[in-house]
N, CA, C, O and CB atoms as a CASP TS submission, in Angstrom:
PFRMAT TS
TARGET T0000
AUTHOR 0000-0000-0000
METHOD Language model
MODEL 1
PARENT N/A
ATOM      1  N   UNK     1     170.072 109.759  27.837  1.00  0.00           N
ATOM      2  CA  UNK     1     171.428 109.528  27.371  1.00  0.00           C
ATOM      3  C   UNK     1     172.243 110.805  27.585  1.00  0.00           C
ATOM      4  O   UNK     1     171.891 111.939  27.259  1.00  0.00           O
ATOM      5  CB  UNK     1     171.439 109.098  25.873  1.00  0.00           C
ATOM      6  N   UNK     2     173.344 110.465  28.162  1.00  0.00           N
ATOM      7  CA  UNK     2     174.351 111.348  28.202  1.00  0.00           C
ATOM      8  C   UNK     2     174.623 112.852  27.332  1.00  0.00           C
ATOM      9  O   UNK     2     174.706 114.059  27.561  1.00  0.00           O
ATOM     10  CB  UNK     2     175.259 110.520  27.953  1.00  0.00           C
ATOM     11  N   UNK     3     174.689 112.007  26.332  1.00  0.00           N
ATOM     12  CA  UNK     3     175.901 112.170  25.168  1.00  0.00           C
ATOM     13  C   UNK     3     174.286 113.059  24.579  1.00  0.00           C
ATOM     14  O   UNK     3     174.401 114.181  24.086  1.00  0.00           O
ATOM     15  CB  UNK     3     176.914 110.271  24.044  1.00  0.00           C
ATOM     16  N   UNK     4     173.282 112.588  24.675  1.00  0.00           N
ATOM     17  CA  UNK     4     172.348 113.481  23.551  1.00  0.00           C
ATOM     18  C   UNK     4     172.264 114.876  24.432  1.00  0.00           C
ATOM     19  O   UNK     4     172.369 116.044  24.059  1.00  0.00           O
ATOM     20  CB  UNK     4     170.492 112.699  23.153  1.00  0.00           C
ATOM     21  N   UNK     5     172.007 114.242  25.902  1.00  0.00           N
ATOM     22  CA  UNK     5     172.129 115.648  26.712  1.00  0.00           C
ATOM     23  C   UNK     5     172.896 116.869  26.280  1.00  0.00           C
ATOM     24  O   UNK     5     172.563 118.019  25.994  1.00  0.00           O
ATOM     25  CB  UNK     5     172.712 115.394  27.948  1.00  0.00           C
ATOM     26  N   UNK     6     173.941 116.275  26.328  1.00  0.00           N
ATOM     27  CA  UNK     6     175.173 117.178  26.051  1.00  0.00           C
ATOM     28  C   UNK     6     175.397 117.800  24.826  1.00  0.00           C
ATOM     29  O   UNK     6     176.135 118.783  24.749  1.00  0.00           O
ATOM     30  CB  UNK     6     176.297 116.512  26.228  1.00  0.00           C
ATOM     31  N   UNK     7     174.681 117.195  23.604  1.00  0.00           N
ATOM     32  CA  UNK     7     174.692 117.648  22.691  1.00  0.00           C
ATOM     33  C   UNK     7     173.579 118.920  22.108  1.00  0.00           C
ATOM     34  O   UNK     7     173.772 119.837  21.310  1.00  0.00           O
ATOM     35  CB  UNK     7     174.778 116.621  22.185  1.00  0.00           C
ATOM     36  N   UNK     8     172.144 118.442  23.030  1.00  0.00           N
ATOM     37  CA  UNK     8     171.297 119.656  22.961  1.00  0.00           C
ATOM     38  C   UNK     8     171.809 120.600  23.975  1.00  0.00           C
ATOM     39  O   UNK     8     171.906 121.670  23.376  1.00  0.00           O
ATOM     40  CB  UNK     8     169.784 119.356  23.203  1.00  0.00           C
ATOM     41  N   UNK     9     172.085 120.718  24.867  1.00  0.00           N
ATOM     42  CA  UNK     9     172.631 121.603  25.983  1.00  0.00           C
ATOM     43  C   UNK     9     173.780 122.706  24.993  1.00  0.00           C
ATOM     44  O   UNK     9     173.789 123.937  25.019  1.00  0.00           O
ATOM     45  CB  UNK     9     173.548 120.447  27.395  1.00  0.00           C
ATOM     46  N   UNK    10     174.510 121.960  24.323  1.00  0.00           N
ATOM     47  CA  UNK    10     175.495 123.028  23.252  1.00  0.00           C
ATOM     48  C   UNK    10     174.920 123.512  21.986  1.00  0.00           C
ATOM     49  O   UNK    10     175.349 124.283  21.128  1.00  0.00           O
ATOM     50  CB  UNK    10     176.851 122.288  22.693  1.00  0.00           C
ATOM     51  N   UNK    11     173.961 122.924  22.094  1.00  0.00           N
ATOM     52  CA  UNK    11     173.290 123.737  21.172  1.00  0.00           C
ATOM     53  C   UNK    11     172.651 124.811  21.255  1.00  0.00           C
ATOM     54  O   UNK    11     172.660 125.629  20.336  1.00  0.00           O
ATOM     55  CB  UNK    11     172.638 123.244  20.721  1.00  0.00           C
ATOM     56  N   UNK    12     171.914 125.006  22.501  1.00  0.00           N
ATOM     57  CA  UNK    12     171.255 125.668  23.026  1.00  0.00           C
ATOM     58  C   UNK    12     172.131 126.966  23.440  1.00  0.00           C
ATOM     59  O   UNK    12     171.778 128.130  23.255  1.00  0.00           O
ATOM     60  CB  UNK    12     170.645 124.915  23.937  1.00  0.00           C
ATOM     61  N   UNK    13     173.148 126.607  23.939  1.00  0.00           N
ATOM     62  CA  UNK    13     174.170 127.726  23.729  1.00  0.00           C
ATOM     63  C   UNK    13     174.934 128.184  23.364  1.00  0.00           C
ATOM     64  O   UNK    13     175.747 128.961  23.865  1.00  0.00           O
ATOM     65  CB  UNK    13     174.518 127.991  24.032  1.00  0.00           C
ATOM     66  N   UNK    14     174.707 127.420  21.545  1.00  0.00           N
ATOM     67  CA  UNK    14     175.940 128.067  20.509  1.00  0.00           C
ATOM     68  C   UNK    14     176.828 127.682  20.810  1.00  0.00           C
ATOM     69  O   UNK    14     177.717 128.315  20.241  1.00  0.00           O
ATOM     70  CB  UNK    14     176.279 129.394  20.369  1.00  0.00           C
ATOM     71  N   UNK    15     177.465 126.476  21.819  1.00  0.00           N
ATOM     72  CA  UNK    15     178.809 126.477  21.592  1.00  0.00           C
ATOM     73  C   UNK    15     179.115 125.425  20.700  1.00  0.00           C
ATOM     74  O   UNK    15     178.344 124.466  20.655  1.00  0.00           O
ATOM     75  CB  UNK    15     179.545 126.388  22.768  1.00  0.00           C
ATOM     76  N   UNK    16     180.056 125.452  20.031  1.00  0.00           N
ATOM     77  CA  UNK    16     180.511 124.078  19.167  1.00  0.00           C
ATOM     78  C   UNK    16     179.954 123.106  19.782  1.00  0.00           C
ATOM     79  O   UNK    16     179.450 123.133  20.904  1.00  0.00           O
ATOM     80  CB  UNK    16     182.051 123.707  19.046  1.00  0.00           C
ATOM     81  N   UNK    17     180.086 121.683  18.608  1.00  0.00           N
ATOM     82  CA  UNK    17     180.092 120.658  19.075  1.00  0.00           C
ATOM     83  C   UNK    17     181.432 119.726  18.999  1.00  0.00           C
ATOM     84  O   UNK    17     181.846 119.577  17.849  1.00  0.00           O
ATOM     85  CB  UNK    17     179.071 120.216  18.583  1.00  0.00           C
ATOM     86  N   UNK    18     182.290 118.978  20.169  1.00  0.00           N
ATOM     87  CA  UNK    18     183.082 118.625  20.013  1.00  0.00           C
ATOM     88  C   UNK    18     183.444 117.300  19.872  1.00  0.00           C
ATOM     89  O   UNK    18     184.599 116.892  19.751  1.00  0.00           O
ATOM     90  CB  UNK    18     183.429 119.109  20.538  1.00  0.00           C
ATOM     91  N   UNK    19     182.258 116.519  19.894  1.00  0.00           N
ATOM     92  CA  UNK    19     181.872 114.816  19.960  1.00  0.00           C
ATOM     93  C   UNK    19     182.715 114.393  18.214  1.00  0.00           C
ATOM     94  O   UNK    19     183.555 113.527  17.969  1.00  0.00           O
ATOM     95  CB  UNK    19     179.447 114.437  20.011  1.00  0.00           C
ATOM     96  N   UNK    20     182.284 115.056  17.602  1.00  0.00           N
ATOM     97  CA  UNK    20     182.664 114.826  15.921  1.00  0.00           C
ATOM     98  C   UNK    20     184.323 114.770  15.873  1.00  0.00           C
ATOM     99  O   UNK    20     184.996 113.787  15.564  1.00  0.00           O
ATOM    100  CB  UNK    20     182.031 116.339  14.781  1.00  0.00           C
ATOM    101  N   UNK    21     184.875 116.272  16.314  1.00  0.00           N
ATOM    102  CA  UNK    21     185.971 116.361  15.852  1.00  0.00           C
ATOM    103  C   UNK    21     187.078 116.094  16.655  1.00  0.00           C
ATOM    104  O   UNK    21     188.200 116.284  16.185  1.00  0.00           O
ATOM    105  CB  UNK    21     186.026 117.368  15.383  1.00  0.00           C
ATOM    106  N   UNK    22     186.887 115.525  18.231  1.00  0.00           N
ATOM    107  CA  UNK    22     187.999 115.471  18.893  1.00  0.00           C
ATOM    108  C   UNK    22     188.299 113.914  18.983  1.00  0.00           C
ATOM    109  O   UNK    22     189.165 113.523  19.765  1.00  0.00           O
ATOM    110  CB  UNK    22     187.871 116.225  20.221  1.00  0.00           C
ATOM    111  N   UNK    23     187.478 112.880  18.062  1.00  0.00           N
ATOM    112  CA  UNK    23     187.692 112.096  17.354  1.00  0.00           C
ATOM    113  C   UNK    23     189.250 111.876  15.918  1.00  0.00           C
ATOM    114  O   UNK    23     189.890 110.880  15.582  1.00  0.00           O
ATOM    115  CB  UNK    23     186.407 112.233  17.044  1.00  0.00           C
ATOM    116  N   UNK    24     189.299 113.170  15.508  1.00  0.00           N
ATOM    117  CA  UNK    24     189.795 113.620  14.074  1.00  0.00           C
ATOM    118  C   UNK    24     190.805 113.994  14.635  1.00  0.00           C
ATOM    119  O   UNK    24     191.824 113.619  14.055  1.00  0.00           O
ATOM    120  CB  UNK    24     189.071 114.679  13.112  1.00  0.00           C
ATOM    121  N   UNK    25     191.065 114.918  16.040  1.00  0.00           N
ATOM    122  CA  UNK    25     192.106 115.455  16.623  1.00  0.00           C
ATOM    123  C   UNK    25     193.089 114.994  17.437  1.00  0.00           C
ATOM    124  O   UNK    25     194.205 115.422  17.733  1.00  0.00           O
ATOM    125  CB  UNK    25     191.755 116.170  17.101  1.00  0.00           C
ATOM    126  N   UNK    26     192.202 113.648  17.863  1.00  0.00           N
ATOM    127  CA  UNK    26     193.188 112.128  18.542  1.00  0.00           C
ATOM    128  C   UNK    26     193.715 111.650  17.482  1.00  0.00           C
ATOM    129  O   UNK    26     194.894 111.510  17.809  1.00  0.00           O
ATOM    130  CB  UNK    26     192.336 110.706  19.307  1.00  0.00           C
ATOM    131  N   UNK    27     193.568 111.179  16.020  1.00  0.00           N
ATOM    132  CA  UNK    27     193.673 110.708  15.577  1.00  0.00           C
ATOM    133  C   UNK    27     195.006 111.447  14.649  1.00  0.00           C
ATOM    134  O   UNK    27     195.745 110.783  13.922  1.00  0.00           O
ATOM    135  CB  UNK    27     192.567 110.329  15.415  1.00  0.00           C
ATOM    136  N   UNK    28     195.122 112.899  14.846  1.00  0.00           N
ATOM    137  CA  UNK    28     195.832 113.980  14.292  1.00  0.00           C
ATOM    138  C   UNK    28     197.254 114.154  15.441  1.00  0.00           C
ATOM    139  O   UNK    28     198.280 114.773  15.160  1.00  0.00           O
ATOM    140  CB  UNK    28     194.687 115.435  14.180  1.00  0.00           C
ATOM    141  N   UNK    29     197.026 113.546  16.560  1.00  0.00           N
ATOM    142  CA  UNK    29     197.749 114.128  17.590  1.00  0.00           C
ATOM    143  C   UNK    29     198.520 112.747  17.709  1.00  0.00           C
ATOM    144  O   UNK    29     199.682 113.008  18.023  1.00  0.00           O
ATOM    145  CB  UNK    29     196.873 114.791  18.955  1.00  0.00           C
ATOM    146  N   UNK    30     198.281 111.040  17.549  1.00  0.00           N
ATOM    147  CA  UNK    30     198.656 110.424  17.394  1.00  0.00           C
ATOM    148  C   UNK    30     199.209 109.861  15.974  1.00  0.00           C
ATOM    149  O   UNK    30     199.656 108.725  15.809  1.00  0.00           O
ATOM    150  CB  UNK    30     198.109 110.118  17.999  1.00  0.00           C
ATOM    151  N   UNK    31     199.135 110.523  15.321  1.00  0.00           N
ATOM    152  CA  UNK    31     200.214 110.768  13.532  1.00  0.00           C
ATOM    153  C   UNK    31     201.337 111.785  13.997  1.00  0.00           C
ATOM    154  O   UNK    31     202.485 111.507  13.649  1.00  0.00           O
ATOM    155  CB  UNK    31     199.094 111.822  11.786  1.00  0.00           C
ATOM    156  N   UNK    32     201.168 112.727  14.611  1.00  0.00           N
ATOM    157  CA  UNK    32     202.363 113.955  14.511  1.00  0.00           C
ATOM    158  C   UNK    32     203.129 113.309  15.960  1.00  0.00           C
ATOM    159  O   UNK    32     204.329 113.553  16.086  1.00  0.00           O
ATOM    160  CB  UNK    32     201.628 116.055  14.669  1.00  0.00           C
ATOM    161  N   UNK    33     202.606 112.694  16.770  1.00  0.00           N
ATOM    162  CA  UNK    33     203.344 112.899  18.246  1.00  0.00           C
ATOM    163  C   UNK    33     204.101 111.587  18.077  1.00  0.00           C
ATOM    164  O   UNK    33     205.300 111.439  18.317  1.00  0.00           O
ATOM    165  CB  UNK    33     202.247 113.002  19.830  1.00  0.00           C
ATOM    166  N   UNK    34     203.030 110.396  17.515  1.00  0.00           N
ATOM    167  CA  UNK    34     203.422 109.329  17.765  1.00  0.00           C
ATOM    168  C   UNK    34     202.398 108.572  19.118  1.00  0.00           C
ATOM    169  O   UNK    34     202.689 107.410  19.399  1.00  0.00           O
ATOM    170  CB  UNK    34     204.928 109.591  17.986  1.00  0.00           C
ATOM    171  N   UNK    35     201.797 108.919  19.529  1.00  0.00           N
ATOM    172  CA  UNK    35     200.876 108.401  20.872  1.00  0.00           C
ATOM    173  C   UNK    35     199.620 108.671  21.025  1.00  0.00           C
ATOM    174  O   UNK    35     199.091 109.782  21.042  1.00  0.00           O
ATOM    175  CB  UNK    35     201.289 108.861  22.075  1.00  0.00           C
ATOM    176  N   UNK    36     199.061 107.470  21.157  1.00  0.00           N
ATOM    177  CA  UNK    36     197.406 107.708  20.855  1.00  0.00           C
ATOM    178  C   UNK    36     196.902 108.517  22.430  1.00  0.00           C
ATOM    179  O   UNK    36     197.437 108.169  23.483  1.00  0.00           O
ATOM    180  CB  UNK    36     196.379 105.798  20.543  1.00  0.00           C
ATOM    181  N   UNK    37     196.005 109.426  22.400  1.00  0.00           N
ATOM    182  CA  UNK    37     195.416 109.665  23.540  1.00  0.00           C
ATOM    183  C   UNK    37     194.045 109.564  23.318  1.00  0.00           C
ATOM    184  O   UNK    37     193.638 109.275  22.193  1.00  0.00           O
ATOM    185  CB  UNK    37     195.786 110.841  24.082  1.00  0.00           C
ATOM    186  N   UNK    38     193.316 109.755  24.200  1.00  0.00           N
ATOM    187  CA  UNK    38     191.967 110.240  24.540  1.00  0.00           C
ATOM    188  C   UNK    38     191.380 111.386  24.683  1.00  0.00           C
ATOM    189  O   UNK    38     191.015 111.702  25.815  1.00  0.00           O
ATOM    190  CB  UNK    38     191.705 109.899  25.391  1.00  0.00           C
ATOM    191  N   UNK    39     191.227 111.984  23.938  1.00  0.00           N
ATOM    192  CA  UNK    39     190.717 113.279  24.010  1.00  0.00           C
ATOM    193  C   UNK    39     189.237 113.250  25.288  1.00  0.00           C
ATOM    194  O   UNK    39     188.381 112.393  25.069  1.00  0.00           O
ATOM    195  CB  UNK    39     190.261 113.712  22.234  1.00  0.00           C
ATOM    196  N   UNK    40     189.072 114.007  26.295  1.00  0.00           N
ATOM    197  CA  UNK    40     188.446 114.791  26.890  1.00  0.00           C
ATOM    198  C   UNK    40     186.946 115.367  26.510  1.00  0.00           C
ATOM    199  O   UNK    40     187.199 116.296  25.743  1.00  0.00           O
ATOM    200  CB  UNK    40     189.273 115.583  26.959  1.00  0.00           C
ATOM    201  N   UNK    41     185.751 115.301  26.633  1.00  0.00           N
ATOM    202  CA  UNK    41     185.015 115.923  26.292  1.00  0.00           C
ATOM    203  C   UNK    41     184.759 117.348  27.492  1.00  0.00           C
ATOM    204  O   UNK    41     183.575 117.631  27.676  1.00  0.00           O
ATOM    205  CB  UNK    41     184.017 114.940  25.969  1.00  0.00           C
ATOM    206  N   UNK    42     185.372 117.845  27.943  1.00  0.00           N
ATOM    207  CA  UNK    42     185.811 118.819  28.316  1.00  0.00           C
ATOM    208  C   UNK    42     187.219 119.498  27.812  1.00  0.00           C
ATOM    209  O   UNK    42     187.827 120.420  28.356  1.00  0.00           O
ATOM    210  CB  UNK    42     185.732 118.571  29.426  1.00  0.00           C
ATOM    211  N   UNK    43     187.449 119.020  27.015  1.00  0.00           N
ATOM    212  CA  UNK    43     188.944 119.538  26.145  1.00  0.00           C
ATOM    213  C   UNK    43     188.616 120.792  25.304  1.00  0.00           C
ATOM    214  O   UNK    43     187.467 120.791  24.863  1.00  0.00           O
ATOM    215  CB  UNK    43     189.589 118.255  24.914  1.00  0.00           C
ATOM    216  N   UNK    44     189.356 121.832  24.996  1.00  0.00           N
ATOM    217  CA  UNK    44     189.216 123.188  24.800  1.00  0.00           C
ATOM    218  C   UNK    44     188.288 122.653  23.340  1.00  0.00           C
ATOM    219  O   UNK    44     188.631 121.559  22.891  1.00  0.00           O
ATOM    220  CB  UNK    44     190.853 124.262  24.701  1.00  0.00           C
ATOM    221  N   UNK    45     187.231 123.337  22.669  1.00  0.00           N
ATOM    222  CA  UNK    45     187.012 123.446  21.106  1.00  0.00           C
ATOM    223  C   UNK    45     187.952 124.494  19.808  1.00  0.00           C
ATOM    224  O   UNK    45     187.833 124.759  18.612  1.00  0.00           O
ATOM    225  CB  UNK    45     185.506 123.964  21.114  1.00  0.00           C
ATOM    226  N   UNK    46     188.657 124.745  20.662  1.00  0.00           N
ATOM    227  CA  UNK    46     189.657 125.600  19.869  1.00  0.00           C
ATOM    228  C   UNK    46     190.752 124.761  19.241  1.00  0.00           C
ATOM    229  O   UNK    46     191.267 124.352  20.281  1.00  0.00           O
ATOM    230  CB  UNK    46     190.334 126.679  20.792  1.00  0.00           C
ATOM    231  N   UNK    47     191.456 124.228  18.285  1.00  0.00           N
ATOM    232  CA  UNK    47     192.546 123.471  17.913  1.00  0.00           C
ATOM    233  C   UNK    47     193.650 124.196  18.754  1.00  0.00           C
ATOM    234  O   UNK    47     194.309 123.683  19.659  1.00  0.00           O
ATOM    235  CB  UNK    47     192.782 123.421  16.299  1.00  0.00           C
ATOM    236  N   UNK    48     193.726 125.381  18.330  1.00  0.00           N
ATOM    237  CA  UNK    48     194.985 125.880  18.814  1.00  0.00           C
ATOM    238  C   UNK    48     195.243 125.501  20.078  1.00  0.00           C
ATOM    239  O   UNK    48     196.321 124.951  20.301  1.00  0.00           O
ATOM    240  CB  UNK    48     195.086 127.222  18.758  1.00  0.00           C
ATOM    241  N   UNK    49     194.068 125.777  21.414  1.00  0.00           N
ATOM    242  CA  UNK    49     194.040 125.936  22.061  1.00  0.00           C
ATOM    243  C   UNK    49     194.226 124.561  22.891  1.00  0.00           C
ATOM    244  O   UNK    49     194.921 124.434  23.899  1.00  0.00           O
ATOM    245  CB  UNK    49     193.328 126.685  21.973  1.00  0.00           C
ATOM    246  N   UNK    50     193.433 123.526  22.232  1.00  0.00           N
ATOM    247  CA  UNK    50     193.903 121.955  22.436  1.00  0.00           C
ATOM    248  C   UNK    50     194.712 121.460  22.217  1.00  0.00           C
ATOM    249  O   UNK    50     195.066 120.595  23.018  1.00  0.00           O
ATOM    250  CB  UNK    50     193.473 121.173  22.065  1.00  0.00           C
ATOM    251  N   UNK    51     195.647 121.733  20.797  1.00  0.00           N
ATOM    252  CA  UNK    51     196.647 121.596  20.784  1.00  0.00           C
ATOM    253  C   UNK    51     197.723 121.695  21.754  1.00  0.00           C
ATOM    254  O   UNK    51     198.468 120.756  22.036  1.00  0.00           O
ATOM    255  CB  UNK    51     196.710 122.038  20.109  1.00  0.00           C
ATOM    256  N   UNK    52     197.791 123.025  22.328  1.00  0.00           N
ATOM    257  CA  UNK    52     198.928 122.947  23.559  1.00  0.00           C
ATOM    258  C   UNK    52     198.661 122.159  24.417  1.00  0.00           C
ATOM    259  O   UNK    52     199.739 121.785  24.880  1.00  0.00           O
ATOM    260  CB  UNK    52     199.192 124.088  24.328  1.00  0.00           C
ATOM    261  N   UNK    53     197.772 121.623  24.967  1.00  0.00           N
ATOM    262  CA  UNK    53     197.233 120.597  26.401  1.00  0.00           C
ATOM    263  C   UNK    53     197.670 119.600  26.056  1.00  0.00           C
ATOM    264  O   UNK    53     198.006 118.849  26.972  1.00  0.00           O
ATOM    265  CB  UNK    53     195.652 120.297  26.827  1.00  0.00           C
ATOM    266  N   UNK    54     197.916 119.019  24.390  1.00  0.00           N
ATOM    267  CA  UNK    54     198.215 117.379  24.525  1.00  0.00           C
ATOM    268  C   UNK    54     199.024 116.985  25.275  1.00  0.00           C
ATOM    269  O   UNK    54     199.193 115.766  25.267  1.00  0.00           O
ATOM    270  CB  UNK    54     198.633 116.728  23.491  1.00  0.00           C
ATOM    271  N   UNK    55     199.856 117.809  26.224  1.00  0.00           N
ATOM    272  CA  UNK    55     200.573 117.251  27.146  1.00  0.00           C
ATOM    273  C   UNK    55     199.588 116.406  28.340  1.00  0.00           C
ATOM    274  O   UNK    55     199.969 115.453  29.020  1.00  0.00           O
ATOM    275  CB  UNK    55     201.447 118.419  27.697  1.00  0.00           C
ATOM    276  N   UNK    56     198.743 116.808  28.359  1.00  0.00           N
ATOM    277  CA  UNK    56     197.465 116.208  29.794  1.00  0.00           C
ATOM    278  C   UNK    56     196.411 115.572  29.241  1.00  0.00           C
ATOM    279  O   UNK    56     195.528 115.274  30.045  1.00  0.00           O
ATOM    280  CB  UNK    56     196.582 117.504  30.802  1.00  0.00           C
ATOM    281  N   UNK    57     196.179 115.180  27.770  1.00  0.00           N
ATOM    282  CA  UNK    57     195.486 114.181  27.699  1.00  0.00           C
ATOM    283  C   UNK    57     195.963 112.660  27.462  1.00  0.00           C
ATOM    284  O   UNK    57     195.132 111.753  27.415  1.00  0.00           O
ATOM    285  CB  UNK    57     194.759 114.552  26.896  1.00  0.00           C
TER
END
């Protein structure tokens, strides 16, 4: 499976996991903007930093 891949692979190198929260952050970005998107599982793990891109998701 994909998705488990990807999830031990970030583990393995400390980086966040972003499966959980870019769930929370579509859902955050379509309350303030008005427009649902799809968040990216290549989308930054930084809020701040995702935040500015909602223009490209």
């Amino acid at each position: 499976d994909r998705a488990a891949a990807a999830a031990a692979a970030a583990a393995e190198r400390g980086t966040p996991d972003w499966d959980g929260k870019r769930w929370a952050f579509a859902g955050r970005t379509d309350a303030l903007q008005g427009r649902a998107v799809r968040v990216p599982r290549g989308a930054p793990t930084d809020a701040w930093t995702a935040s500015g891109r909602t223009d490209r998701f």
